[in-house]
PDB file of N, CA, C and O in Angstrom:
ATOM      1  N   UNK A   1       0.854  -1.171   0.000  1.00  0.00           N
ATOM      2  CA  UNK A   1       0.000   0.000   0.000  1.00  0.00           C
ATOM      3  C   UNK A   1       0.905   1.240   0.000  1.00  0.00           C
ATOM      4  O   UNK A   1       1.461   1.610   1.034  1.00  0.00           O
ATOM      5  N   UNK A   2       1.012   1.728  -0.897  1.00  0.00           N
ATOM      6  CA  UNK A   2       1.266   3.203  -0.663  1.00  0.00           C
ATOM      7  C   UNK A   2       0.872   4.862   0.034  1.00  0.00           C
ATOM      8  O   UNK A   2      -0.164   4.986   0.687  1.00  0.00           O
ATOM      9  N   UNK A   3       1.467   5.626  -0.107  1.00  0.00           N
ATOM     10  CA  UNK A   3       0.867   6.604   0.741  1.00  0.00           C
ATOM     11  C   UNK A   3      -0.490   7.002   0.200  1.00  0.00           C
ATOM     12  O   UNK A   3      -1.341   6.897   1.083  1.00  0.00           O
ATOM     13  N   UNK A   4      -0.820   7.288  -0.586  1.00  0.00           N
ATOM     14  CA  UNK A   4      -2.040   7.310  -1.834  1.00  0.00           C
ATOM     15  C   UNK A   4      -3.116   6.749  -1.084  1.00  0.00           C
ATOM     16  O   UNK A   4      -4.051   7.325  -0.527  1.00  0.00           O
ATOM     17  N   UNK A   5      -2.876   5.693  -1.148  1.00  0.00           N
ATOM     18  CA  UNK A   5      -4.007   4.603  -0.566  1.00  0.00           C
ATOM     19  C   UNK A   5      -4.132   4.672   0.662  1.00  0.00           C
ATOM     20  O   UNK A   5      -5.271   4.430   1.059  1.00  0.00           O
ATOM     21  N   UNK A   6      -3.286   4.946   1.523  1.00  0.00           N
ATOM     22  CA  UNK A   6      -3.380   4.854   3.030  1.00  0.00           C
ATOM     23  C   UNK A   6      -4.584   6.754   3.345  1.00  0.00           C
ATOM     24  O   UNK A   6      -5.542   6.900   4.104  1.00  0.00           O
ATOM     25  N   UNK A   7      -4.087   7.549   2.628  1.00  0.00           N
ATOM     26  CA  UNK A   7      -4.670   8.824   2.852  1.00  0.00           C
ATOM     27  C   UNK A   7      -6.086   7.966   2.568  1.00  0.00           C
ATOM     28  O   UNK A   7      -6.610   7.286   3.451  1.00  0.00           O
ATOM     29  N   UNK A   8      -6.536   8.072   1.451  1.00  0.00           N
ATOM     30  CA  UNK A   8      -7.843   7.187   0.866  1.00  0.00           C
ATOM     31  C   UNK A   8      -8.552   6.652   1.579  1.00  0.00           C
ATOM     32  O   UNK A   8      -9.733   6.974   1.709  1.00  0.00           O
ATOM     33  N   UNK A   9      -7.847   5.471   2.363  1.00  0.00           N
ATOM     34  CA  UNK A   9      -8.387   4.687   3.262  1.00  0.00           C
ATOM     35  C   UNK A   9      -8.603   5.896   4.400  1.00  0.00           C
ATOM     36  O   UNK A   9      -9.761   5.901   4.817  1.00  0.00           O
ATOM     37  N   UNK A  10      -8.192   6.387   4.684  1.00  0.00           N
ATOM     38  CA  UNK A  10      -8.297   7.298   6.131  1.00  0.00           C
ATOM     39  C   UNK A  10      -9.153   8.407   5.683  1.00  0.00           C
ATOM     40  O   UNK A  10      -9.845   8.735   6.647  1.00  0.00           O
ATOM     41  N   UNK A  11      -9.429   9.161   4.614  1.00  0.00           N
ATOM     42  CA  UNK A  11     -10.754  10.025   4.139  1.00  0.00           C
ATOM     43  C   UNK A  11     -11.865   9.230   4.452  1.00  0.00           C
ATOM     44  O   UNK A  11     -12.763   9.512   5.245  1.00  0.00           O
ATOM     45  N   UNK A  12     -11.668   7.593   3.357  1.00  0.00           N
ATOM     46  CA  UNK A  12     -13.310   6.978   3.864  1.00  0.00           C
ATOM     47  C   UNK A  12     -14.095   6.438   5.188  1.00  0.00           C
ATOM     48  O   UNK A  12     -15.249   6.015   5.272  1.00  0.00           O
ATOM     49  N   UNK A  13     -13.040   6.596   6.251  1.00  0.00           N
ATOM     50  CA  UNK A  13     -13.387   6.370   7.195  1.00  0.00           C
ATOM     51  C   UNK A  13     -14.653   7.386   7.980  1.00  0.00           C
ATOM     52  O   UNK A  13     -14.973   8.493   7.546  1.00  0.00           O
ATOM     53  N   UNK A  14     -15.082   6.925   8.846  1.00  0.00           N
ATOM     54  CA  UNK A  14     -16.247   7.432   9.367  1.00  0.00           C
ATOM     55  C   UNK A  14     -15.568   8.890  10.699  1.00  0.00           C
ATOM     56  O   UNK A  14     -14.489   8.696  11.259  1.00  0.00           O
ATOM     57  N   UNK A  15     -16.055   9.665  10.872  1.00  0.00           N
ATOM     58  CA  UNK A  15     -15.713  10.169  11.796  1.00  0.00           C
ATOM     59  C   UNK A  15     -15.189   9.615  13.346  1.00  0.00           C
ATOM     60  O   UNK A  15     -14.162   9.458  14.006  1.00  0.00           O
ATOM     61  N   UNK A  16     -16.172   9.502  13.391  1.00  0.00           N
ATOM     62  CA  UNK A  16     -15.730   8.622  15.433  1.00  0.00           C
ATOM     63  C   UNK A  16     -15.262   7.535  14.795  1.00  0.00           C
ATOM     64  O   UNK A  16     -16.240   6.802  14.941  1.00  0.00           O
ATOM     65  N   UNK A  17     -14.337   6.779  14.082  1.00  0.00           N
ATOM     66  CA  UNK A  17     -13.406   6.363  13.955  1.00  0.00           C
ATOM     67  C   UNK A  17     -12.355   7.002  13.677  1.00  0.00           C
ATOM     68  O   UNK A  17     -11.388   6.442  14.194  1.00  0.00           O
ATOM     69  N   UNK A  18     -12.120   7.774  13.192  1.00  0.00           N
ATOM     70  CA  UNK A  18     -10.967   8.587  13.339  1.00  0.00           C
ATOM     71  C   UNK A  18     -10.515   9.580  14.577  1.00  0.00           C
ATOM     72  O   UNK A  18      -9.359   9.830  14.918  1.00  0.00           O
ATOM     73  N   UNK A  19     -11.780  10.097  15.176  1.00  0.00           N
ATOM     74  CA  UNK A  19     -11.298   9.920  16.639  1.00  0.00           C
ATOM     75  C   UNK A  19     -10.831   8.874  17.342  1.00  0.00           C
ATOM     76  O   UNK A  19      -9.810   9.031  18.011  1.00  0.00           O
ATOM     77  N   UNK A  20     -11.367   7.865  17.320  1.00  0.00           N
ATOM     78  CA  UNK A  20     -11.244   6.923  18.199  1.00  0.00           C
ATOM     79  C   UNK A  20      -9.336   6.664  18.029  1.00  0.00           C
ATOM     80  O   UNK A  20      -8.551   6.630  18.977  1.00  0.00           O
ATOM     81  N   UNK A  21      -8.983   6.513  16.552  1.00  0.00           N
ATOM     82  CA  UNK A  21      -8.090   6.402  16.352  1.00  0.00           C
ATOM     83  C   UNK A  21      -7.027   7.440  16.955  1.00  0.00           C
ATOM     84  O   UNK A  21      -5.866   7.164  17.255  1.00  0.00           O
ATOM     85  N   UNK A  22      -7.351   8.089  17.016  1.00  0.00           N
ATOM     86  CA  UNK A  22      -6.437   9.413  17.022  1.00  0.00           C
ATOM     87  C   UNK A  22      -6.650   9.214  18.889  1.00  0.00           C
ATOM     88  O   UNK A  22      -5.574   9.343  19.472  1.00  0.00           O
ATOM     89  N   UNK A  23      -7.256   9.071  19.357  1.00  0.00           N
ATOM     90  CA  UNK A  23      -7.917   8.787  20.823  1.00  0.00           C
ATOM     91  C   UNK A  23      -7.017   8.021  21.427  1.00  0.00           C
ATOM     92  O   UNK A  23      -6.755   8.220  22.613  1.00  0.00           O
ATOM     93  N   UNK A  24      -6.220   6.730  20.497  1.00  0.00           N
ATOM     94  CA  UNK A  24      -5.706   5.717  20.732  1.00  0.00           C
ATOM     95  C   UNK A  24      -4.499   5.929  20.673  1.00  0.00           C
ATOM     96  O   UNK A  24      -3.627   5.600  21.477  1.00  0.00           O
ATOM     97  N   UNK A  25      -4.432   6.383  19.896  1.00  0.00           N
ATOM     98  CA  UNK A  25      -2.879   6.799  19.414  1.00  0.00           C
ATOM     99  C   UNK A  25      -1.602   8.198  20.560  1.00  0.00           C
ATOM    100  O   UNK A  25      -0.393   8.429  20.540  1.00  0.00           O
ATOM    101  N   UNK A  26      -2.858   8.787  21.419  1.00  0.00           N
ATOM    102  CA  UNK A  26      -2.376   9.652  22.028  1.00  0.00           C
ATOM    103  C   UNK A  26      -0.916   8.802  23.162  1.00  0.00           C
ATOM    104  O   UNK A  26       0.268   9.094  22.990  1.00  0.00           O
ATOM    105  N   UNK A  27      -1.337   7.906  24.106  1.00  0.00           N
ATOM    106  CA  UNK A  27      -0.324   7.403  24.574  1.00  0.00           C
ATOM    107  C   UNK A  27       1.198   7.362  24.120  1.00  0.00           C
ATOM    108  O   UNK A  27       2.158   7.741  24.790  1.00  0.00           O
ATOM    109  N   UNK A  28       1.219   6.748  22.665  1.00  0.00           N
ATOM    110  CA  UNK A  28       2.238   6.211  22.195  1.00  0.00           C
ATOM    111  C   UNK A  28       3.143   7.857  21.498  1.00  0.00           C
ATOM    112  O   UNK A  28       4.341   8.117  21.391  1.00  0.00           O
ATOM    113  N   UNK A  29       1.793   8.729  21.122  1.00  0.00           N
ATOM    114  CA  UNK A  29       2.580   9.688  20.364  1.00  0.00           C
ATOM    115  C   UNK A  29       3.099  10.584  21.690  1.00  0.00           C
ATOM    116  O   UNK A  29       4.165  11.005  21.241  1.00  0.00           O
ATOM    117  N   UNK A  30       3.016  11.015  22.759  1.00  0.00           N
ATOM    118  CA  UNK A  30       3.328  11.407  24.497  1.00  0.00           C
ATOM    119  C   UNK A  30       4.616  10.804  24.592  1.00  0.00           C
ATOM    120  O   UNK A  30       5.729  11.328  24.651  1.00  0.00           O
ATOM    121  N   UNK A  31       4.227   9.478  24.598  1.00  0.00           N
ATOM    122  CA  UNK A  31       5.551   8.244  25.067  1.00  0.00           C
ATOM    123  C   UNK A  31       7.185   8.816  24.115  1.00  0.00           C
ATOM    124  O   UNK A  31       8.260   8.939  24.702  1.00  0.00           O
ATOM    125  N   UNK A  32       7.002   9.081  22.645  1.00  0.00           N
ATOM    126  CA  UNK A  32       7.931   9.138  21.632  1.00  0.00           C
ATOM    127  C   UNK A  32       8.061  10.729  21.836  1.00  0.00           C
ATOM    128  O   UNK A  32       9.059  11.444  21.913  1.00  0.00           O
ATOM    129  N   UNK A  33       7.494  10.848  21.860  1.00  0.00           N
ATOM    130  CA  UNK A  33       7.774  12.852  22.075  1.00  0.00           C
ATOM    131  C   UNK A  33       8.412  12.857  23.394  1.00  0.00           C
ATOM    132  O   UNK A  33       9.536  13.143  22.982  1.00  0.00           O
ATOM    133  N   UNK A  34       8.570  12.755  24.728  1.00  0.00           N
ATOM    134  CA  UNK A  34       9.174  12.505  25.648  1.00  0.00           C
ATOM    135  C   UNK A  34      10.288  12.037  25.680  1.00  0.00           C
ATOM    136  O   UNK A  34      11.277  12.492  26.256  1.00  0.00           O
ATOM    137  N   UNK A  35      10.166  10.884  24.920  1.00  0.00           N
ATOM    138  CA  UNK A  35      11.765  10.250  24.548  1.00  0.00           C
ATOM    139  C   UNK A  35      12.820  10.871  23.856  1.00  0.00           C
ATOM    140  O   UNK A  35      14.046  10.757  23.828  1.00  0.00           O
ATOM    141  N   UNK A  36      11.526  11.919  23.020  1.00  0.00           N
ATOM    142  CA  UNK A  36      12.891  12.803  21.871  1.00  0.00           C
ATOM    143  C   UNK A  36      13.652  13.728  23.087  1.00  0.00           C
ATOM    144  O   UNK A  36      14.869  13.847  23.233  1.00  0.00           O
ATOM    145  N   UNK A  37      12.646  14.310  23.865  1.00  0.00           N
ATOM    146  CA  UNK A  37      12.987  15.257  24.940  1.00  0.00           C
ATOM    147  C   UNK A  37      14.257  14.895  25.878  1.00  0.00           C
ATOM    148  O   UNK A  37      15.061  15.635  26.445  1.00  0.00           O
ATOM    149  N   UNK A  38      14.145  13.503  25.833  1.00  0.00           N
ATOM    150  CA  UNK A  38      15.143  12.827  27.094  1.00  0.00           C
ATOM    151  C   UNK A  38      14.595  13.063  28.004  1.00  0.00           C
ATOM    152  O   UNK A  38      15.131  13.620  28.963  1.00  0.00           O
ATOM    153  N   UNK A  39      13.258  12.677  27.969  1.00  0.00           N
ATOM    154  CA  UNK A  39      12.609  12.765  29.221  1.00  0.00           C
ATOM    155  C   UNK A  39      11.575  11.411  29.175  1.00  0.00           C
ATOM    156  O   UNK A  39      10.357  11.553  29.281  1.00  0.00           O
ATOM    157  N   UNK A  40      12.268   9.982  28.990  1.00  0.00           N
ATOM    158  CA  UNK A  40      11.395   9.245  29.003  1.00  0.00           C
ATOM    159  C   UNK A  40      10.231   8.693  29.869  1.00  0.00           C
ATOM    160  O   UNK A  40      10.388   8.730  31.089  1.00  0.00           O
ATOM    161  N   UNK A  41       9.360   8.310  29.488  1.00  0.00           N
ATOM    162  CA  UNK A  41       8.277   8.019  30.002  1.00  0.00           C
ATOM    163  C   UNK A  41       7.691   6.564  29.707  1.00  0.00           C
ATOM    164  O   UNK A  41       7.588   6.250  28.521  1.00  0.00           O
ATOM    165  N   UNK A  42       7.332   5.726  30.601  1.00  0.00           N
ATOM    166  CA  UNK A  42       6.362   4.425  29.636  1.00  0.00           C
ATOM    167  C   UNK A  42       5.335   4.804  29.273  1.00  0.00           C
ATOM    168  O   UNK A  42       4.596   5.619  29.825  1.00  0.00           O
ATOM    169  N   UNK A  43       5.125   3.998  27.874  1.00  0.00           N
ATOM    170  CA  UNK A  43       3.742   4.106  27.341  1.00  0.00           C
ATOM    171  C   UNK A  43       2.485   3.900  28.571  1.00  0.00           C
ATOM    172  O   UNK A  43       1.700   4.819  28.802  1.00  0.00           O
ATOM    173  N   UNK A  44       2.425   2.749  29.214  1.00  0.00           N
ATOM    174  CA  UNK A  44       1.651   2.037  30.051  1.00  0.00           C
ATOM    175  C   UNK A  44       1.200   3.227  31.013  1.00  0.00           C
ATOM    176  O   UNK A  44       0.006   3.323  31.295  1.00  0.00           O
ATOM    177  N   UNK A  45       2.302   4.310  31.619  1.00  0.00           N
ATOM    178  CA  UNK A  45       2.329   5.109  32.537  1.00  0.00           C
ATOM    179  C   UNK A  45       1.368   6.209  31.832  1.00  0.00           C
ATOM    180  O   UNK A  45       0.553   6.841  32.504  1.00  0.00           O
ATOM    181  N   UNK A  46       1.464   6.334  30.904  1.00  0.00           N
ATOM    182  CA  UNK A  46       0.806   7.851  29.796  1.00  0.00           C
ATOM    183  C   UNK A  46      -0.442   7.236  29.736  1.00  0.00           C
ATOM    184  O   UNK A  46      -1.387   7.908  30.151  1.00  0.00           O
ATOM    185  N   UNK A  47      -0.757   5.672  29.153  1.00  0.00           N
ATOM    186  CA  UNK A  47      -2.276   5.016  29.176  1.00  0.00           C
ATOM    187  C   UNK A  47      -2.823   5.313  30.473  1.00  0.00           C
ATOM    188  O   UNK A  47      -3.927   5.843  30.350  1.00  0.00           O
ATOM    189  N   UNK A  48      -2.446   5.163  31.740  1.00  0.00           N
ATOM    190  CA  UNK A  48      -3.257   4.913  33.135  1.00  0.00           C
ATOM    191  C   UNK A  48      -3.880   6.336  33.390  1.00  0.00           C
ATOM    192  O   UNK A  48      -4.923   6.645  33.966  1.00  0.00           O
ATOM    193  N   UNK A  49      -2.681   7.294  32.633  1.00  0.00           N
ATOM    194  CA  UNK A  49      -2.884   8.736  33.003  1.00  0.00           C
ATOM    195  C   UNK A  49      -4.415   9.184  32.262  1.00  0.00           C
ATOM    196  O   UNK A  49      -5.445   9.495  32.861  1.00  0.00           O
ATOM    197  N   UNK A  50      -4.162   9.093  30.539  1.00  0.00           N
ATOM    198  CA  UNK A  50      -5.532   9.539  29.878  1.00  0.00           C
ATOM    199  C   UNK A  50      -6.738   8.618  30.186  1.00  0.00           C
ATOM    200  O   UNK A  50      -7.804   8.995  29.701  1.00  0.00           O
ATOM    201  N   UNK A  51      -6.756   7.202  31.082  1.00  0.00           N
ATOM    202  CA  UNK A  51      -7.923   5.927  31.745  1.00  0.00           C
ATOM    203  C   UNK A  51      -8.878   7.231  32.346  1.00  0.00           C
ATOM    204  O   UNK A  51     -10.104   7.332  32.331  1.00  0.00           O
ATOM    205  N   UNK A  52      -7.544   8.470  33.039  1.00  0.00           N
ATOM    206  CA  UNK A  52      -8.345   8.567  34.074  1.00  0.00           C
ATOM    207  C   UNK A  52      -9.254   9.962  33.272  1.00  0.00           C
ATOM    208  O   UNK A  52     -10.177  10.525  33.861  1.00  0.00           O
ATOM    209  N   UNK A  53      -8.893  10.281  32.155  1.00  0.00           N
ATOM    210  CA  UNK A  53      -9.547  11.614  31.369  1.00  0.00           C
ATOM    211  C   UNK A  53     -10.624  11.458  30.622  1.00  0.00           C
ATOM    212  O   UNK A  53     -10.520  10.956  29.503  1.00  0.00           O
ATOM    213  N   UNK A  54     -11.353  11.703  30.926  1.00  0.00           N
ATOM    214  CA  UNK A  54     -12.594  12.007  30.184  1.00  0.00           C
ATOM    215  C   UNK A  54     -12.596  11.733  28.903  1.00  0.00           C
ATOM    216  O   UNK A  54     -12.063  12.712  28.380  1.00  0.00           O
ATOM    217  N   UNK A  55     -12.988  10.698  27.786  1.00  0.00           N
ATOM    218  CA  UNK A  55     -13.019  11.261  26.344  1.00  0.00           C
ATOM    219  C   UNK A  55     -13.683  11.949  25.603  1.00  0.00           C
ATOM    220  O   UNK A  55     -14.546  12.478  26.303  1.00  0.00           O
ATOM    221  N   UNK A  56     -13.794  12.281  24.497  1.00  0.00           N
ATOM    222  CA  UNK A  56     -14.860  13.153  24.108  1.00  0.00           C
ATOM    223  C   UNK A  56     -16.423  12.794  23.788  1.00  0.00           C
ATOM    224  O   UNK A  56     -16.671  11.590  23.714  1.00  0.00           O
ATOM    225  N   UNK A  57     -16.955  13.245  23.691  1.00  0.00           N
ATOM    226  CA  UNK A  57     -18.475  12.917  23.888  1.00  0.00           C
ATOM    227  C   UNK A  57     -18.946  12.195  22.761  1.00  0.00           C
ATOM    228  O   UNK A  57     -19.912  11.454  22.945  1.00  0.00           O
ATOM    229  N   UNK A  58     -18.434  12.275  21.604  1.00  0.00           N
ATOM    230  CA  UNK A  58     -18.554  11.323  20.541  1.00  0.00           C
ATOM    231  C   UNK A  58     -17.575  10.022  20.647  1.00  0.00           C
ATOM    232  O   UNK A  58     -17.557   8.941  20.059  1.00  0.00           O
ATOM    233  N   UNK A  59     -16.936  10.491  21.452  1.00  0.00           N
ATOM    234  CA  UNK A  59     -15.907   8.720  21.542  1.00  0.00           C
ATOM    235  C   UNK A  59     -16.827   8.368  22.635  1.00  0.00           C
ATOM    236  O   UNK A  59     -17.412   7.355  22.250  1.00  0.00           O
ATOM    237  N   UNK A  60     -17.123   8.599  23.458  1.00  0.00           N
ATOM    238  CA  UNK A  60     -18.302   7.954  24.519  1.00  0.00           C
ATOM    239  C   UNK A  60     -19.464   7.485  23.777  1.00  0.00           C
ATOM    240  O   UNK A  60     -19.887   6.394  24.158  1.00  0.00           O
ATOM    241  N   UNK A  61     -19.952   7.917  23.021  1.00  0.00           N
ATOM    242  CA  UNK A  61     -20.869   7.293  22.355  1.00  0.00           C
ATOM    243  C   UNK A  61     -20.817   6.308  21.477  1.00  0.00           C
ATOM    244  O   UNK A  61     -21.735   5.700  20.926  1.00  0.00           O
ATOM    245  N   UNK A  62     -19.208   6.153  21.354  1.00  0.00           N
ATOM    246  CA  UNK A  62     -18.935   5.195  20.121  1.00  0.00           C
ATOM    247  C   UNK A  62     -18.202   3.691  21.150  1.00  0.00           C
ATOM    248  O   UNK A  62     -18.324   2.469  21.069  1.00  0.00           O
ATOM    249  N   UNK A  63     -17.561   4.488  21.920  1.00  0.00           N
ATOM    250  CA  UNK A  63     -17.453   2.785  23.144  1.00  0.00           C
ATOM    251  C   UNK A  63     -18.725   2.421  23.600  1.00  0.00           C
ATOM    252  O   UNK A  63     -19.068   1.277  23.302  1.00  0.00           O
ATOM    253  N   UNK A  64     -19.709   3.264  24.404  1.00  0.00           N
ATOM    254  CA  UNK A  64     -20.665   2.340  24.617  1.00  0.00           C
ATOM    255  C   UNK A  64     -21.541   1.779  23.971  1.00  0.00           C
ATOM    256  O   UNK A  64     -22.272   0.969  24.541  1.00  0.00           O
ATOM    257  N   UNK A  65     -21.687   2.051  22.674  1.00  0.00           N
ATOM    258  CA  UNK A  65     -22.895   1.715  21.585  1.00  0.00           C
ATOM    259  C   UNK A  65     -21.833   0.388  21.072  1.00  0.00           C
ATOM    260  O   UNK A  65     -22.646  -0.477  20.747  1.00  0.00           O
ATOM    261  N   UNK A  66     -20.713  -0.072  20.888  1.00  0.00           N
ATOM    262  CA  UNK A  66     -19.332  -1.156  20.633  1.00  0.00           C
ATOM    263  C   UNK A  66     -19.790  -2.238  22.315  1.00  0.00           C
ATOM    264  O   UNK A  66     -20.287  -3.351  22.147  1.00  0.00           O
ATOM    265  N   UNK A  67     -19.568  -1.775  23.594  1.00  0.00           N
ATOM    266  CA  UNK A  67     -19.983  -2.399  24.416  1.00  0.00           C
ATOM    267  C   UNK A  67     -21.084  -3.175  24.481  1.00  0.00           C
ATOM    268  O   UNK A  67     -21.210  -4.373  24.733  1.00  0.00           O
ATOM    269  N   UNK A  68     -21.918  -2.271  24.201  1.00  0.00           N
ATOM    270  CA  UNK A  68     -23.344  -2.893  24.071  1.00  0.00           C
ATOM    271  C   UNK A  68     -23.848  -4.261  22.925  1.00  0.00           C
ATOM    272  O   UNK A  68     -24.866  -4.950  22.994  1.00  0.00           O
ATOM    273  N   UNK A  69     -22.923  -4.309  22.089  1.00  0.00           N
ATOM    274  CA  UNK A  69     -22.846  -4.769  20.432  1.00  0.00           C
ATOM    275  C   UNK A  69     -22.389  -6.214  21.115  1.00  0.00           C
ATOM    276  O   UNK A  69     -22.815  -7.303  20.730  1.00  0.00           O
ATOM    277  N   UNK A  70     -21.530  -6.038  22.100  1.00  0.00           N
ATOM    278  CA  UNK A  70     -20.407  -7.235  22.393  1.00  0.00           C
ATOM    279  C   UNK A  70     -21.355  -8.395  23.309  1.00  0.00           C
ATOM    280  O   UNK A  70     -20.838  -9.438  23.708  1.00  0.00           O
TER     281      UNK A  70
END
């Protein structure tokens, strides 16, 4: 897959999936930005931190309506 296709794929996506994604992704992108800093951090430590933050009101609606499914 090229870059082409990967943009593509990520336009047709639905909104609250691309939050969600981007939702998900916050840990790891914290974790690597820290590290550039020399100020490392674990990923695991950055996850427990945003457990405890609120998400946004459309990602709440999109875990529990996924919960409910399960």
């Amino acid at each position: 897959m090229n870059y082409l296709e990967s943009i593509r794929q990520w336009q047709a996506l639905p909104p609250e999936r691309k939050l969600q994604l981007r939702w998900e992704a916050i840990p790891l992108d914290v974790a690597q930005s820290m590290a550039f800093e020399r100020e490392p951090v674990s990923v695991e430590t950055i996850r427990g931190i945003l457990a405890q933050i609120e998400p946004p009101a459309m990602l709440k609606r999109l875990l529990a309506s996924s919960a409910t499914a399960s």
